[in-house]
C-alpha positions as CSV (number, residue, x, y, z in Angstrom):
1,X,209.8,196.0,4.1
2,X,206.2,195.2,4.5
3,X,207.2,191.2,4.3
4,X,209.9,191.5,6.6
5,X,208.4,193.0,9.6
6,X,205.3,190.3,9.0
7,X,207.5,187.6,9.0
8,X,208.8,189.2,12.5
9,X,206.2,189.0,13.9
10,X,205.2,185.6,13.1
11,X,208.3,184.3,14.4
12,X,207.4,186.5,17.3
13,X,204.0,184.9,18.1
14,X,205.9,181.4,17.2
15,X,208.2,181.7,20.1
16,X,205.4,182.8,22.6
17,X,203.7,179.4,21.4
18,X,206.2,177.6,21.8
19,X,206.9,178.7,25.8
20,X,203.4,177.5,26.5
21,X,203.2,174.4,24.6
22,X,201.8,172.2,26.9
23,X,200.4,174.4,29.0
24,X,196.7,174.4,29.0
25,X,195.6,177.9,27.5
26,X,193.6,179.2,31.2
27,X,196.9,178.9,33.2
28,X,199.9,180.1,30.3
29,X,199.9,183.2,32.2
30,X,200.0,181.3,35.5
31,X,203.2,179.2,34.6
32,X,206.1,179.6,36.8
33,X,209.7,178.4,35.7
34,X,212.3,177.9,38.1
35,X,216.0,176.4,38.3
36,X,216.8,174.0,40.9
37,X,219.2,176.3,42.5
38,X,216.7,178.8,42.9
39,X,214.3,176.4,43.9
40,X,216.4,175.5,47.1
41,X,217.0,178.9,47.7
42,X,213.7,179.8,47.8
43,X,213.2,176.8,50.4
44,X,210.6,175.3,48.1
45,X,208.6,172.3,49.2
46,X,206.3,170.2,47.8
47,X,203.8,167.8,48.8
48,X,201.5,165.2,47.3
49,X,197.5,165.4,46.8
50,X,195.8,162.6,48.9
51,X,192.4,160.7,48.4
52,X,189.9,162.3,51.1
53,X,187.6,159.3,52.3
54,X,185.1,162.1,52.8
55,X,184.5,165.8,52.4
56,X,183.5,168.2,55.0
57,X,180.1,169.2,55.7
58,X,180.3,171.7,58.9
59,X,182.4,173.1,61.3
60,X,180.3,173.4,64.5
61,X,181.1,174.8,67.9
62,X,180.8,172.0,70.5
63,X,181.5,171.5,74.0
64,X,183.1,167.9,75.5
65,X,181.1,166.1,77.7
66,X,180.9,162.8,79.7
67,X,179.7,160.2,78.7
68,X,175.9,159.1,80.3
69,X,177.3,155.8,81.3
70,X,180.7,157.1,82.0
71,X,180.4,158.0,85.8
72,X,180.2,156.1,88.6
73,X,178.8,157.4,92.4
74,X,180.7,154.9,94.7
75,X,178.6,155.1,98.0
76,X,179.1,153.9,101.4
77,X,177.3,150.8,102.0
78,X,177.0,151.4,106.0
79,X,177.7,154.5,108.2
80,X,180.3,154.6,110.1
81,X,183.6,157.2,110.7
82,X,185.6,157.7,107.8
83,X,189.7,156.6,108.9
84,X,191.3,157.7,105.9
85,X,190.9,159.0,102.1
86,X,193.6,157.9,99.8
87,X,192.7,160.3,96.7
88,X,192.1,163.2,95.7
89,X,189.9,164.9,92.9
90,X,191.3,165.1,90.0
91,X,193.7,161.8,90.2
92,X,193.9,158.8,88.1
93,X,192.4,155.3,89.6
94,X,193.3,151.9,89.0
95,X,190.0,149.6,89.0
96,X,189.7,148.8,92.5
97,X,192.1,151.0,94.2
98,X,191.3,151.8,97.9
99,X,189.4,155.5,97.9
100,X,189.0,155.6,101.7
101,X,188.9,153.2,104.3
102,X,185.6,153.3,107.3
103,X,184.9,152.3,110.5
104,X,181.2,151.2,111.2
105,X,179.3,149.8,114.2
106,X,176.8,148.3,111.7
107,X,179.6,147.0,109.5
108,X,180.2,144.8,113.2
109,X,176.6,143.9,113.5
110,X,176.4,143.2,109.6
111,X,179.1,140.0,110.4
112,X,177.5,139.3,113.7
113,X,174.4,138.7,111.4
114,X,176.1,137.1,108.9
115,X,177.9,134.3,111.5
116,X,174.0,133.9,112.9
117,X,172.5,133.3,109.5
118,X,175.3,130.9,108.6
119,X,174.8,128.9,112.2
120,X,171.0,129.2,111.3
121,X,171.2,127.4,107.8
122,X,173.2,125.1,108.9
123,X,170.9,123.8,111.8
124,X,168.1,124.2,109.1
125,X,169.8,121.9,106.7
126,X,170.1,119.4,109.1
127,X,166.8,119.4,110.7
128,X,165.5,119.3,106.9
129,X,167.7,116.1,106.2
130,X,166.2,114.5,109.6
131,X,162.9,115.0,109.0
132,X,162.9,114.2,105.3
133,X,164.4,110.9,106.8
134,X,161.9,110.0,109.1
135,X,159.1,110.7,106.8
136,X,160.3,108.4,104.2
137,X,160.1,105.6,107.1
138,X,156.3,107.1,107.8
139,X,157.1,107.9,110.7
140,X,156.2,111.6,110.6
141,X,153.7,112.8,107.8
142,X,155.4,114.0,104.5
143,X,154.1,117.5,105.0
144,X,156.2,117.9,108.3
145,X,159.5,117.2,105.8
146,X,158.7,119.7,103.4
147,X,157.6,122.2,105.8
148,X,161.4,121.9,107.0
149,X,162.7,121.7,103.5
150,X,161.1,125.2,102.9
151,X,162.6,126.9,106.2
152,X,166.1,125.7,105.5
153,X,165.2,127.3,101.8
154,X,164.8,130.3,103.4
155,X,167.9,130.3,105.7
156,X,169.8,129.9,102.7
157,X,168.1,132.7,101.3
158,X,169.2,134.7,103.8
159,X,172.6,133.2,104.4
160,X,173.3,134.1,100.3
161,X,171.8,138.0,101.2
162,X,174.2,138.5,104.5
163,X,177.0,136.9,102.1
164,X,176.5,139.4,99.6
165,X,175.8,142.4,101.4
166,X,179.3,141.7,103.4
167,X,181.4,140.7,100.1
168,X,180.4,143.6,98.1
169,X,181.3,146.1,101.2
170,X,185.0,144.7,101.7
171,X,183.9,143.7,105.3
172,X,186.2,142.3,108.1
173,X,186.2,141.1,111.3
174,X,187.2,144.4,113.0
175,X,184.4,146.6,111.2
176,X,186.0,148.3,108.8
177,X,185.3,148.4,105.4
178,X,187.1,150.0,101.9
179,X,185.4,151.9,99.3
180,X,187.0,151.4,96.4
181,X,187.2,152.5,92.5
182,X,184.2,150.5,90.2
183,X,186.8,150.9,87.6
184,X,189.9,152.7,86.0
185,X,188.9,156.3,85.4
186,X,189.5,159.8,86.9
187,X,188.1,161.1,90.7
188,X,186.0,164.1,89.6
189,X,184.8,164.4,93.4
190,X,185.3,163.9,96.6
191,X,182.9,164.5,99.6
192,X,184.4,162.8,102.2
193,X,187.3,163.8,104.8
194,X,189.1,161.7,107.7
195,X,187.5,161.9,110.8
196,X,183.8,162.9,108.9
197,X,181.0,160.8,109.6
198,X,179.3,159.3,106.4
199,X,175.7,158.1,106.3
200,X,174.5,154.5,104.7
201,X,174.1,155.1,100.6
202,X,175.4,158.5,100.3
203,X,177.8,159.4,97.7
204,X,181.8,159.9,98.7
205,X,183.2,159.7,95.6
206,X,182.3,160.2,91.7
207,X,184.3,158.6,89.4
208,X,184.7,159.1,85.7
209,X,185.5,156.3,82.9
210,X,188.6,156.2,81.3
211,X,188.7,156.4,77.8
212,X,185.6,158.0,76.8
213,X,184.9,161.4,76.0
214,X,182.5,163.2,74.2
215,X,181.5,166.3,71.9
216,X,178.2,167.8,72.5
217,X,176.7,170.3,69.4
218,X,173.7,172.2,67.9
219,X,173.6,171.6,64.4
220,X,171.7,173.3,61.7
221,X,168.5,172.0,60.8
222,X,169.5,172.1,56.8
223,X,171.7,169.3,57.4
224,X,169.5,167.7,59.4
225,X,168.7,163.9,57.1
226,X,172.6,164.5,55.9
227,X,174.4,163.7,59.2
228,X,173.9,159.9,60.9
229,X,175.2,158.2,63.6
230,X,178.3,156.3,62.2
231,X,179.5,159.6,60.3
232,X,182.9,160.8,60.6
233,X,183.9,163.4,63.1
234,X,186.7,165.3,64.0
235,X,187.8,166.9,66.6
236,X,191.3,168.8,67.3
237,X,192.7,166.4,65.1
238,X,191.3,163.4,66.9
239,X,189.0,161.4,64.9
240,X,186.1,159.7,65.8
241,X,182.4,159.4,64.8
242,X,178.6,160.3,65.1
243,X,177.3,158.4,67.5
244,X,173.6,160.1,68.1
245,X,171.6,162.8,66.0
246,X,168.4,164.7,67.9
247,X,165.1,163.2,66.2
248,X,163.4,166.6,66.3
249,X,164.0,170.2,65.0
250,X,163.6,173.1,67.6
251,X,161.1,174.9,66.9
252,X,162.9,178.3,67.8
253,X,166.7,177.7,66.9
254,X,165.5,175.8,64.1
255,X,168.5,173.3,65.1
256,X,168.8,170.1,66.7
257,X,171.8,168.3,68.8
258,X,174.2,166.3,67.5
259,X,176.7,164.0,69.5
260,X,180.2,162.5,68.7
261,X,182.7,160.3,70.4
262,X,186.5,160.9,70.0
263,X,189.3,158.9,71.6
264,X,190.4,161.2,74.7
265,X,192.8,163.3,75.4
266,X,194.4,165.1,78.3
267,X,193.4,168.4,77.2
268,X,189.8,167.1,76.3
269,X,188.3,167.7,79.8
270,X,184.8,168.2,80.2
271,X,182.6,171.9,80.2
272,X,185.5,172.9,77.7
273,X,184.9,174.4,74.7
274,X,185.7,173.0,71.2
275,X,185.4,172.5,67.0
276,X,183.4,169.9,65.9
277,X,184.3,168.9,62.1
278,X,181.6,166.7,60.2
279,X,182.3,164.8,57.3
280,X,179.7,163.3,54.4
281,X,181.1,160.1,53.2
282,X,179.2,160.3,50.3
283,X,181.2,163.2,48.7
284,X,185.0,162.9,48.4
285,X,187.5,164.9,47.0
286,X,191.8,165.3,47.5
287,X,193.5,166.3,50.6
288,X,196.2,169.2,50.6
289,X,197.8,170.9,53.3
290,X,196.5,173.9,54.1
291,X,199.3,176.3,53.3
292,X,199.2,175.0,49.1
293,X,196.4,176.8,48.8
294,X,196.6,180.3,48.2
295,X,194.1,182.9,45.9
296,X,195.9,183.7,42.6
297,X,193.5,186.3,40.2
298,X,190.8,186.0,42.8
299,X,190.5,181.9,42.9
300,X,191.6,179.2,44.8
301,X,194.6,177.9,43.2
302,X,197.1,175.4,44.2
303,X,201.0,175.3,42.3
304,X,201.0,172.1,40.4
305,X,204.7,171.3,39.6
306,X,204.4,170.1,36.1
307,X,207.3,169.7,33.1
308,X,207.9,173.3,32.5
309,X,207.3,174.8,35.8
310,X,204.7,175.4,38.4
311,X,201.0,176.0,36.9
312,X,198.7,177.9,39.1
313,X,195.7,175.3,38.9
314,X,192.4,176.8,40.5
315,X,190.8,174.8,42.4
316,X,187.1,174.2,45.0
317,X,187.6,174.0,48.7
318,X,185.3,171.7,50.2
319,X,186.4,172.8,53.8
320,X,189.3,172.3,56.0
321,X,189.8,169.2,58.5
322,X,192.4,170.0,61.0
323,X,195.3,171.3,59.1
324,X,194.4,170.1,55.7
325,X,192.1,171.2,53.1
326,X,190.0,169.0,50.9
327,X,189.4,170.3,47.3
328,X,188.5,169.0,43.8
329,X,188.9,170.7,40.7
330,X,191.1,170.1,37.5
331,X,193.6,168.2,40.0
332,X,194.6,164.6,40.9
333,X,195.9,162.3,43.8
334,X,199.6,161.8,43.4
335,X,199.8,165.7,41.6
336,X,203.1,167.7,43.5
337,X,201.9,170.9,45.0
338,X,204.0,173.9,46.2
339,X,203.5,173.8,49.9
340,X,206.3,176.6,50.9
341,X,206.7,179.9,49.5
342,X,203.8,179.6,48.3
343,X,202.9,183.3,47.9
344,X,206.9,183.7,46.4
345,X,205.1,181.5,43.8
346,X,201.7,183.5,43.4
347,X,203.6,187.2,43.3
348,X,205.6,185.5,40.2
349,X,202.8,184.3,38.6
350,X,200.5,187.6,38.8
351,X,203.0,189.4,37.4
């Protein structure tokens, strides 16, 4: 009688070998097997591990910000009466688009000046050439030539200066002149109104750069010598990179300020608050959506879909970038993780 129930029970602890064959010994308990059929209707998904080109370092609250070169005064280059404004803040520009349009009495004497000082050059030139001429038949002394030389210099001089100053303001005959957009970008402000008067070089509109945004934040100061410019950033799911690290630690915060530049977004407006996400490239690891990972025995696990089932595999998590989850542990790229009912999955195998 003995015998028999001894050979029982080694056929006993045979069969429970032979369900976890192949089952490293730390997740047998952890194995869950399921049937196709209950597979669907369980609405189980799964989802390959992914090669992270880097592993997260912080998560930092930041704030975007413009750019330092990113904004543009555009100022009235006379004063006059403003006639019209065509925008208004908060619009979208072409490069050179009409802003407002200006009437100026010195715009009128600017091309009255600029006719004078194009009459004056030309009488200079000429008086230069005739002199120059009569001194090489000696004539005249030499020195009388090149004092002429030097004055039709200077009309030229100024003839180039009128030129300019009437070019750059958009001047015409009647003496109006357009103020227009430096480049494509976004009117943050305007401070001029039909009817106003405006006053030579002050500001009527500020103009941001299009495509550029930025995240300002306070790092800190243990990472300090770990983060560079060049390092990856992200923010919101935009990526983009490191672009400038503070060279000194505060004394006080013990942090310093760290900068990054992201491609831009409508809802990345400046004086808004954000996440800024910093990766070391140094240290990699896999990428899994965020909803594989679940706690199983009080450890990050993910469900590894294997021959016989679904093995609980604990795993590290490195930290989170956007809505994935970078990990390393007894895992590999290409391995099939649960990625729906997930915590179907993790009641079965704790039971």
């Amino acid at each position: 009688m003995m015998l028999v129930r001894g050979r029982r029970s080694l056929n006993a602890l045979a069969l429970v070998v032979g369900l976890t064959a192949g089952v490293p010994a730390a997740h047998a308990a952890a194995l869950v097997k399921l049937t196709t059929a209950q597979e669907r209707s369980l609405g189980l998904r799964t989802a390959p591990l992914l090669a992270a080109p880097s592993a997260p370092l912080a998560t930092l609250p930041g704030m975007f910000v413009r750019p330092p070169s990113g904004r543009s005064a555009v100022s009235a280059p006379f004063a006059g009466a403003v006639q019209s404004v065509e925008v208004i803040e908060g619009q979208s520009v072409r490069a050179g688009q009409a802003l407002a349009t200006v009437f100026s009495r010195e715009a009128l004497t600017e091309g009255a000046a600029l006719a004078q000082a194009r009459s004056d050059s030309t009488l200079a030139a000429a008086a230069a050439e005739r002199t120059r001429r009569l001194a090489n038949e000696g004539i005249i002394a030499g020195a009388r030539a090149n004092e002429a030389e030097s004055r039709a210099a200077a009309a030229r001089s100024m003839l180039s200066a009128k030129s300019q100053s009437v070019r750059s303001a958009g001047l015409n005959a009647s003496g109006r002149y357009v103020l227009r957009a430096p480049f494509a970008g976004r009117v943050v402000d305007v401070q001029v109104a039909a009817g106003q008067g405006v006053e030579a070089m002050a500001t009527a509109f500020v103009v941001d750069r299009e495509g550029r945004i930025q995240v300002e934040a306070v790092m800190p100061a243990a990472l300090a010598g770990r983060v560079r410019a060049g390092a990856r950033a992200v923010v919101e799911g935009a990526e983009g990179q490191v672009i400038a690290v503070g060279g000194e630690i505060d004394p006080k915060t013990r942090s310093l300020s760290v900068r990054a530049e992201i491609p831009p977004r409508p809802d990345f407006i400046p004086g808004r608050s954000t996440r800024l996400d910093l990766f070391d490239r140094a240290a990699t690891g896999l990428s899994a959506p965020r909803s594989a990972v679940t706690r199983v025995q009080g450890r990050d696990a993910v469900f590894v879909r294997t021959a016989g089932g679904f093995v609980a595999t604990p795993v590290q998590v490195l930290g989170y970038s956007g809505d994935r989850a970078i990990l390393s542990g007894a895992v590999k790229a290409s391995d099939a993780v649960a990625v729906s009912s997930v915590s179907e999955l993790k009641s079965m195998a704790e039971r």
